[in-house]
VOGU-3710 file (C-alpha; in Angstrom, 3 decimals, decimal comma):
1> xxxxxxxxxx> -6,256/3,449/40,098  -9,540/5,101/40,494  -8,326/8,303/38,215  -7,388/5,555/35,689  -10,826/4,378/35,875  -12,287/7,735/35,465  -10,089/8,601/32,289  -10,891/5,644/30,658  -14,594/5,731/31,123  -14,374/9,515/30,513
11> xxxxxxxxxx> -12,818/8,670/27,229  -15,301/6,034/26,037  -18,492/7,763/26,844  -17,067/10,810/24,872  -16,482/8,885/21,577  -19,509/6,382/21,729  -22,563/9,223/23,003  -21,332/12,373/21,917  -19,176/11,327/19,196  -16,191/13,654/20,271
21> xxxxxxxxxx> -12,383/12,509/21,001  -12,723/12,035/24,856  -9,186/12,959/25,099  -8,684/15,785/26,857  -11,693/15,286/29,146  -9,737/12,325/30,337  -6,968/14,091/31,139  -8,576/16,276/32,676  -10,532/14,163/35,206  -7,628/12,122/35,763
31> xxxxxxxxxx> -5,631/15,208/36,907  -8,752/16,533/39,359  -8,890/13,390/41,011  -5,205/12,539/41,186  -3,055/15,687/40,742  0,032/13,541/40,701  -0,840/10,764/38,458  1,369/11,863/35,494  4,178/12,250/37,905  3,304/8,874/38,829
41> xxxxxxxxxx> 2,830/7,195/35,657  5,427/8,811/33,928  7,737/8,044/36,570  7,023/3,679/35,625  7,893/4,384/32,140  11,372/1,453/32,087  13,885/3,246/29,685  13,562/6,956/28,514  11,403/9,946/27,808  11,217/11,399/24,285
51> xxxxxxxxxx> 8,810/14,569/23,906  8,299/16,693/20,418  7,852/20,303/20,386  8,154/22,934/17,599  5,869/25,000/15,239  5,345/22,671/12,728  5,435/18,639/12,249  4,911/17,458/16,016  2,281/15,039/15,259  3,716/13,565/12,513
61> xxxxxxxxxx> 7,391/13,281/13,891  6,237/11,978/17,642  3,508/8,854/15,724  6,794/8,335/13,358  8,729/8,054/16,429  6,829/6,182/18,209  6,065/3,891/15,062  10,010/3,475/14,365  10,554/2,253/18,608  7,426/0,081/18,600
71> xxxxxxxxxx> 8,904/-1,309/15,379  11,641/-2,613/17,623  9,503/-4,273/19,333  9,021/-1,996/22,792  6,111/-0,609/24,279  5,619/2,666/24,335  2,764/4,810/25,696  2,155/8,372/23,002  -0,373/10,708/22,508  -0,932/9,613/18,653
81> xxxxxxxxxx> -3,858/12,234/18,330  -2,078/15,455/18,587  -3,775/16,895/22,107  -0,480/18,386/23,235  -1,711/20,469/26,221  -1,238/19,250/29,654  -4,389/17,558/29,788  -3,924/16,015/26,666  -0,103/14,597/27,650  -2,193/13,188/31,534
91> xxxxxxxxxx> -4,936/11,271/28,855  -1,970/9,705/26,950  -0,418/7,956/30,144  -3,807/7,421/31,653  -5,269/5,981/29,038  -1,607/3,686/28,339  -2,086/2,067/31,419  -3,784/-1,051/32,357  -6,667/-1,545/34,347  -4,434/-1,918/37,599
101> xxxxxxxxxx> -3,678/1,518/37,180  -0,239/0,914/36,476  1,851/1,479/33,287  3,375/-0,970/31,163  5,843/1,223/28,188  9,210/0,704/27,814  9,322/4,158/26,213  6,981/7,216/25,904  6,661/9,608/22,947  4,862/12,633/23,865
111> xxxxxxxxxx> 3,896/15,633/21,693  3,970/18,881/23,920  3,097/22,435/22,291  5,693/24,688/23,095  3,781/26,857/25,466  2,383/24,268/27,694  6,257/22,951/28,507  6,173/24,969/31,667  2,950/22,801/33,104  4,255/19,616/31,951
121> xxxxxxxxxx> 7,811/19,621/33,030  6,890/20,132/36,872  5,025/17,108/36,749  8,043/15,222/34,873  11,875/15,730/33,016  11,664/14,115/29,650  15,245/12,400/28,501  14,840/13,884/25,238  13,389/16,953/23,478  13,305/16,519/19,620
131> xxxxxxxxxx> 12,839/20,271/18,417  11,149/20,395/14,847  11,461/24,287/14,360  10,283/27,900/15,511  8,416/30,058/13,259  6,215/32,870/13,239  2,858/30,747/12,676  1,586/30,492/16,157  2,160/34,300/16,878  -1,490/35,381/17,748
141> xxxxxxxxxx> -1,354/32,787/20,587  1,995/33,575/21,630  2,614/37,042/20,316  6,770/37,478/19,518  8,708/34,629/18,505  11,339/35,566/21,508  8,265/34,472/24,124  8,009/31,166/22,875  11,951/30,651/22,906  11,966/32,062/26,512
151> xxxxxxxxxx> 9,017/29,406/27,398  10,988/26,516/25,734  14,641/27,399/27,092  13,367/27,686/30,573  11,597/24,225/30,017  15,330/22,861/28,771  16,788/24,298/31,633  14,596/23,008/34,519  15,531/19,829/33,262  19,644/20,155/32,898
161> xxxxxxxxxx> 19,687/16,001/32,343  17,452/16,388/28,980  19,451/16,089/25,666  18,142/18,326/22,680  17,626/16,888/19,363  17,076/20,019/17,233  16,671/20,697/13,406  20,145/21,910/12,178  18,704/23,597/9,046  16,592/25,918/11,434
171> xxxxxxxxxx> 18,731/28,723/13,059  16,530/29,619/15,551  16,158/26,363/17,014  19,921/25,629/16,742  20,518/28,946/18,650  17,912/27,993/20,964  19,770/24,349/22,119  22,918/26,309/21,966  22,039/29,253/24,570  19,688/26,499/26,525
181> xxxxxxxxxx> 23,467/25,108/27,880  21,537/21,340/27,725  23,572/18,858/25,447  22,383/18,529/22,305  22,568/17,147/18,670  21,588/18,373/15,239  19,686/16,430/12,428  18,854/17,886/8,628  18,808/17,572/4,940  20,598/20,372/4,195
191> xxxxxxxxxx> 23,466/22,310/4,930  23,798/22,182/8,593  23,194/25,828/11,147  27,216/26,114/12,083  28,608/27,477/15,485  29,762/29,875/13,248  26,103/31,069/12,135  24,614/30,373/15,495  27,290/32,688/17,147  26,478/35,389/14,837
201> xxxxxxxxxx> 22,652/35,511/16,225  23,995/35,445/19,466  26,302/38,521/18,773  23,103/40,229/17,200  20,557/38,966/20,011  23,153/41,004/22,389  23,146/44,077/20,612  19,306/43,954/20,136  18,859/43,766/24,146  21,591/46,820/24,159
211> xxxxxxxxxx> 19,093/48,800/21,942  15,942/47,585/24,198  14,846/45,596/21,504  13,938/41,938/20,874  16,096/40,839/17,802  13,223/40,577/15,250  12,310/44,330/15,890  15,784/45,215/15,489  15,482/43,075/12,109  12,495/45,339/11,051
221> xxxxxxxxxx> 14,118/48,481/11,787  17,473/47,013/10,386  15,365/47,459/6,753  13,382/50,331/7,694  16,486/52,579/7,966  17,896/51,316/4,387  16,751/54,261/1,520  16,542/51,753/-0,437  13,250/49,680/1,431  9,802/51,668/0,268
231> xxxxxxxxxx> 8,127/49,092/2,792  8,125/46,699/4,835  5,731/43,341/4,774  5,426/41,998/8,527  3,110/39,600/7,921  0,733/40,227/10,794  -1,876/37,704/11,176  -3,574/39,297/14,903  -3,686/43,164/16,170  -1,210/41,962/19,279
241> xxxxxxxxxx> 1,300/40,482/16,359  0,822/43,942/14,827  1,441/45,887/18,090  4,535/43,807/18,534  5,964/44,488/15,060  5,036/48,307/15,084  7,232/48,226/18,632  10,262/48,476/15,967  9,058/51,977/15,190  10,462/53,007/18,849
251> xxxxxxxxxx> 13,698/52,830/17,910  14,728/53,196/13,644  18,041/54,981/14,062  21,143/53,315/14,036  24,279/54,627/14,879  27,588/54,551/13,380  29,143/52,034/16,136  25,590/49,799/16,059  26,040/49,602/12,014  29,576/48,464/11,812
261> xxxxxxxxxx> 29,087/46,419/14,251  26,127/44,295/12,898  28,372/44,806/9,092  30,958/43,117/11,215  28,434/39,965/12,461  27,266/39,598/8,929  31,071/39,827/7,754  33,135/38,112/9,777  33,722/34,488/9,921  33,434/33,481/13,588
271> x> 34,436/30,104/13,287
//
């Protein structure tokens, strides 16, 4: 109860003196002085978990979420303003709950950033994971693309019960549910990622880790090999994304087996 307190007051103080979102502070106060209190709270949530991750369009999915349950006339406890971090996810069911200390929500729609899945999930296993996307965007906090897929299917599979609700026009998250062995679902606008597609990045993924490589440096030195390609445009946007993208240079050469076997991939239905 106390840590509920101290969130709350924590929270208030923050907007009204200093004029700054007190969110995070809160969370972080309530988690000093009650290290379980997310376990706790998140544990008197009534029907189900949903959290949001993905590069782009968390916010905006997890409020329209929220807004489309509420509109159904539950409760549900959310972290509306985006502060996805583990303190930020302790704030939103801190500041959810009543003055008791307990929590009321029949549901709760949390926003997670991809990264900070492995502090959150120890302290909780969501129902659901809606996955927007995975692109290259966040790559000077993460550095390669294949870390933050490594951080998220871990996170899916410490929590085997979890279903996956993943964009089906995004390949990489498709292939990412897929591999993760969790059940999942697909949503989209447009034509859907097929087994048959996400089969054919696992087939490449494999022969990437037979040449040492991660598959988008195999990607890279797929087009540096090609006569054809004067240059390559990688996009960097930090020296450590740079250093990972140059790692393609290790290995440019191809040989005959590797190419007719990646002409097969792209070839071959595998439906």
């Amino acid at each position: 109860m106390f840590a509920v307190w101290a969130a709350k007051i924590t929270e208030k103080v923050s907007v009204r003196i200093f004029h700054r979102q007190g969110v995070t502070w809160a969370g972080k106060i309530a988690l000093k002085i009650c290290p379980t209190i997310l376990t706790e709270l998140a544990s008197q949530v009534k029907k189900e978990i949903f959290i949001v991750c993905g590069t782009n369009g968390k916010t905006t999915t997890n409020n329209m979420l929220c807004a489309a349950i509420e509109a159904e006339g539950y409760r549900v406890v959310c972290n509306h303003t985006g502060s996805n971090m583990l303190n930020g996810v302790a704030a939103a069911f801190a500041l959810g709950a009543g003055i008791s200390g307990n929590l009321k929500a029949d549901y709760a729609c949390i926003e997670i950033d991809e990264a900070s899945t492995r502090r959150v999930f120890p302290h909780f296993k969501p129902d659901h994971m809606v996955l927007t996307n995975l692109f290259r965007d966040q790559l000077d906090r993460y550095g390669e693309i294949d870390i933050t897929m490594k951080i998220l299917k871990d996170a899916m599979q410490s929590a085997p019960g979890m279903k996956v609700i993943v964009n089906g026009d995004d390949a990489l998250s498709a292939y990412l549910a897929m591999d993760s062995g969790n059940d999942y679902v697909t949503y989209g606008i447009s034509e859907q990622v097929t087994d048959d597609k996400i089969n054919k990045i696992r087939l490449l993924n494999d022969l990437a880790t037979e040449r040492g490589q991660t598959l988008a440096e195999m990607a890279l030195a797929w087009l540096l090999k090609d006569d054809r390609v004067t240059s390559v445009l990688i996009g960097a946007s930090s020296v450590e994304q740079l250093l990972d993208n140059l790692k393609a240079l290790r290995n440019t050469n191809f040989t005959a087996d590797e190419q007719e076997r990646i002409e097969s991939i792209l070839r071959v239905n595998l439906g």
